[in-house]
N, C-alpha and C positions, 0 to 999 in steps of 0.2 A: 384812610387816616383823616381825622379830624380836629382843629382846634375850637375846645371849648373854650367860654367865654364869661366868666361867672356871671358878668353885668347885662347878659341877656338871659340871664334863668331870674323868674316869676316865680317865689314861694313863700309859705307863712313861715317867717323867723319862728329861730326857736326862742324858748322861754331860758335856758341855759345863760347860767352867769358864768364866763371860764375867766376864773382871775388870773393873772400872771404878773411876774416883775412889772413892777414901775418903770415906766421910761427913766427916772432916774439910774434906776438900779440895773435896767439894760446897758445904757453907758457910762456905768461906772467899770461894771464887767470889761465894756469895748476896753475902757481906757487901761485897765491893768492889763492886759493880753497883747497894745498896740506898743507892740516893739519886735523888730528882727530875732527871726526865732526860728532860721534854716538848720539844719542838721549838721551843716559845715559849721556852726555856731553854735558846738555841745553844750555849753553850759546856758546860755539863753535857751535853747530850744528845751535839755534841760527843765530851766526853770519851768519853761509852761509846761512840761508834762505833770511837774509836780501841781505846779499853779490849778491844770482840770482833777488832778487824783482830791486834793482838797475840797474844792467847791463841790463835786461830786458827791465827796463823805461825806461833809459838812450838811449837805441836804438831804441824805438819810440813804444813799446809794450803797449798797454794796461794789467798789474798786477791786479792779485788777491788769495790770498790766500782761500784752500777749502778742507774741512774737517779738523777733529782731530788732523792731525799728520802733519799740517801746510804745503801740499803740494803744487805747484804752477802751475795758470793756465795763459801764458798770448798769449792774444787775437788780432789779428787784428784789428789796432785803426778806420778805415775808411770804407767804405762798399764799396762790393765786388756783382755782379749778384749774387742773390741768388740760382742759378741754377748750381752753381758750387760745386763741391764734398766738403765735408770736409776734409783732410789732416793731421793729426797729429804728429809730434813728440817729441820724451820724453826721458826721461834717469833720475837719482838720484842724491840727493846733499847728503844722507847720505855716511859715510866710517862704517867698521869696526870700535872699537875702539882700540885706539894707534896705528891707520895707519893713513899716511898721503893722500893716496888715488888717485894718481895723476895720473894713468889708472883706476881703480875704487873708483869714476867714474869722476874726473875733466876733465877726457877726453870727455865724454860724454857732460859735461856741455859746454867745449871750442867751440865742433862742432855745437852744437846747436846753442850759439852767434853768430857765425860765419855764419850758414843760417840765423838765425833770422835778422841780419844786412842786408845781400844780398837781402832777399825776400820783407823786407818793403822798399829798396832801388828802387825795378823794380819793382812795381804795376802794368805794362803794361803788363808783361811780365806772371802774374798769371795766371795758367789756375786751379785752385784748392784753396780753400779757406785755407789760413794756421792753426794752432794754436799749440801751444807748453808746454805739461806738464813736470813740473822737481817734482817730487815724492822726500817726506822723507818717511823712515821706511824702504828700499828693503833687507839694511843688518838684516832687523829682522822678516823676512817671506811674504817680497813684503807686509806691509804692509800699504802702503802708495796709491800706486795701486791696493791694493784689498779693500780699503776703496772708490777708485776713482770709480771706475768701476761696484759695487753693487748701489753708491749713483744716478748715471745716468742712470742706466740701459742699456739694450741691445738696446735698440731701439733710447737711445739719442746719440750712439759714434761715432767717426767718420767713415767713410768710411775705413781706416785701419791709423796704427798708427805705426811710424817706432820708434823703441826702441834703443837707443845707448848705448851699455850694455861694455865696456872699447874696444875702436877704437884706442887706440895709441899705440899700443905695436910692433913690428916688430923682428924678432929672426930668424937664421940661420936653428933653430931647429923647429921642430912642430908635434905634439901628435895628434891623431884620439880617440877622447872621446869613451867608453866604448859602444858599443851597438850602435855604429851610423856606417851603411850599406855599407858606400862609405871613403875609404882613403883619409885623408886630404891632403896627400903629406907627407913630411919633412922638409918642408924650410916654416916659416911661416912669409909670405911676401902677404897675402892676406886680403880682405876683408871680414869675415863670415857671411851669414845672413840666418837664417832660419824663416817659416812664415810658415801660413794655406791657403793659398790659394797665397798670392799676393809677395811672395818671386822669383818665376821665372822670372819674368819680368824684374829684378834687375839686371844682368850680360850685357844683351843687351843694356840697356840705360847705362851703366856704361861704356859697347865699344863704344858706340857712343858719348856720353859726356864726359866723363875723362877715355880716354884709358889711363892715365897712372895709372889706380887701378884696381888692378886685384881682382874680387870678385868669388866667389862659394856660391852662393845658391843652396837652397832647400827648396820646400814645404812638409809638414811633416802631412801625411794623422794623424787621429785622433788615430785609433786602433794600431798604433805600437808608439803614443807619448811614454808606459809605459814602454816600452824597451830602453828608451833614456833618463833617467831621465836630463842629464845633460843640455838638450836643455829647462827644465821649469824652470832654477835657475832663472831666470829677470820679469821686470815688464809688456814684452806682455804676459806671461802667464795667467794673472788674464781676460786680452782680451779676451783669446781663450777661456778659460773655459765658456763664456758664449757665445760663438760661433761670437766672434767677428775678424775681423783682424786685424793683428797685425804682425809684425814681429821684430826680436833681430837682430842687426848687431853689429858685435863681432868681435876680435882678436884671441877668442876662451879662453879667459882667462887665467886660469892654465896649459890649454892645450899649451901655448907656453908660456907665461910671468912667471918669476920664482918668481917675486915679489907681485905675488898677495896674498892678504890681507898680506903684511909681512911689516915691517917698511920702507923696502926698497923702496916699491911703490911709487919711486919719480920723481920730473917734469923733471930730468935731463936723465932719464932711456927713454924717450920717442921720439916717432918718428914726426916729425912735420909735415916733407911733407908728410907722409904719412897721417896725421888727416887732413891738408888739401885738399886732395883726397875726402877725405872722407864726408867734409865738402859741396864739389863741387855738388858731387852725390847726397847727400840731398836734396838741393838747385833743383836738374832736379827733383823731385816725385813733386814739384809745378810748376817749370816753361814748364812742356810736360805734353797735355792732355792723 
């Protein structure tokens, strides 16, 4: 096991322009979605289901709502070679309740619009079939994703599925979670993403495509998950348990943001250019085969 480190990979940037939302329009997003929105509070929580079924369609997605706990799937409107991988990424529209939730997870949901807009803009440019889950339930035992993931089974998921588990937080300060191998630093001005197999790869295209985000990954063999508990708290967990891939890309949570699950969790705490970054490198796991 290894952590990578994007800011020690040496390569010629690419020539690629990956446009995505405006920081403006990244926290415009945050600020409509930054309100209590727990499933004990059906009609707020409610709202944002409807609130992701819109901006979805509204961006040219094919919607659909699936299983119990009204989680979203939306689709690819047009056809694609079928010979191309599937791609997934996902993140949660539930909060805590009486938090407003605006790194978790309005952050997750911003970046995802924001490739979702990008990707059905450049069709040309797809080398990977995309598609996009937004999970309710994760504040209440990734339930929303563990409903997803038993109903498809192992054999219908995608080829791996990138997780946006709260991307907007950035801090001077930065904490190494309990039982994870390698120091994270102390300035937490990075990108986190751990995975089972397809997390290394991540730091490399992030130097070649948006050097300005500095990411550290790591793949996290299976036998020492239990010494980590901190890395199963999101929704690629319920992936891996059935031996799918999957990967969390993370700010690290608690581990740098002080406002997590606290009232304070708000859109004005957050970093823009940095969820724009973040946004970009999403955007390259479709547009490079």
């Amino acid at each position: 096991m290894q952590m990578i480190d994007s800011a020690a990979i040496t390569c010629e940037h690419s020539r690629w322009q990956i446009p995505v939302m405006s920081e403006t329009d990244l926290r415009a997003v945050v600020e409509s979605f930054s309100y209590s929105r727990h499933r004990s509070e059906p009609e707020a929580n409610a709202r944002a289901r409807d609130q992701v079924l819109a901006l979805f369609s509204d961006a040219g997605w094919r919607v659909e709502l699936t299983g119990t706990l009204h989680s979203i799937i939306a689709t690819y409107p047009g056809p694609l070679p079928p010979d191309l991988p599937l791609i997934a990424a996902a993140t949660h529209y539930d909060t805590v309740r009486g938090t407003p939730g605006a790194d978790d997870n309005a952050s997750g949901i911003a970046v995802l619009l924001a490739a979702a807009r990008t990707v059905i803009a450049h069709p040309e440019k797809l080398h990977a079939r995309p598609v996009f889950y937004i999970f309710n339930g994760e504040e209440e035992g990734l339930l929303g994703s563990r409903e997803f993931v038993t109903h498809l089974g192992r054999h219908s998921l995608p080829h791996v599925t990138h997780v946006m588990e709260m991307v907007g937080y950035t801090a001077p300060g930065q904490q190494t979670p309990p039982g994870f191998p390698f120091s994270l630093g102390e300035v937490g001005d990075f990108l986190g993403i751990v995975g089972n197999g397809t997390a290394s790869c991540l730091p490399a295209k992030a130097a070649r495509h948006v050097p300005g985000l500095r990411v550290k990954a790591v793949d996290v063999p299976e036998a020492v998950r239990p010494l980590m508990a901190d890395i199963l708290r999101s929704d690629h967990a319920p992936f891996w348990s059935v031996g799918a891939h999957a990967t969390m890309w993370t700010d690290t949570s608690n581990f740098r943001n002080p406002h997590y699950h606290q009232p304070s969790d708000t859109a004005h705490t957050l970093d823009y250019p940095f969820m724009r970054l973040v946004a970009q490198l999403l955007v390259s796991v479709w547009w490079e085969a």
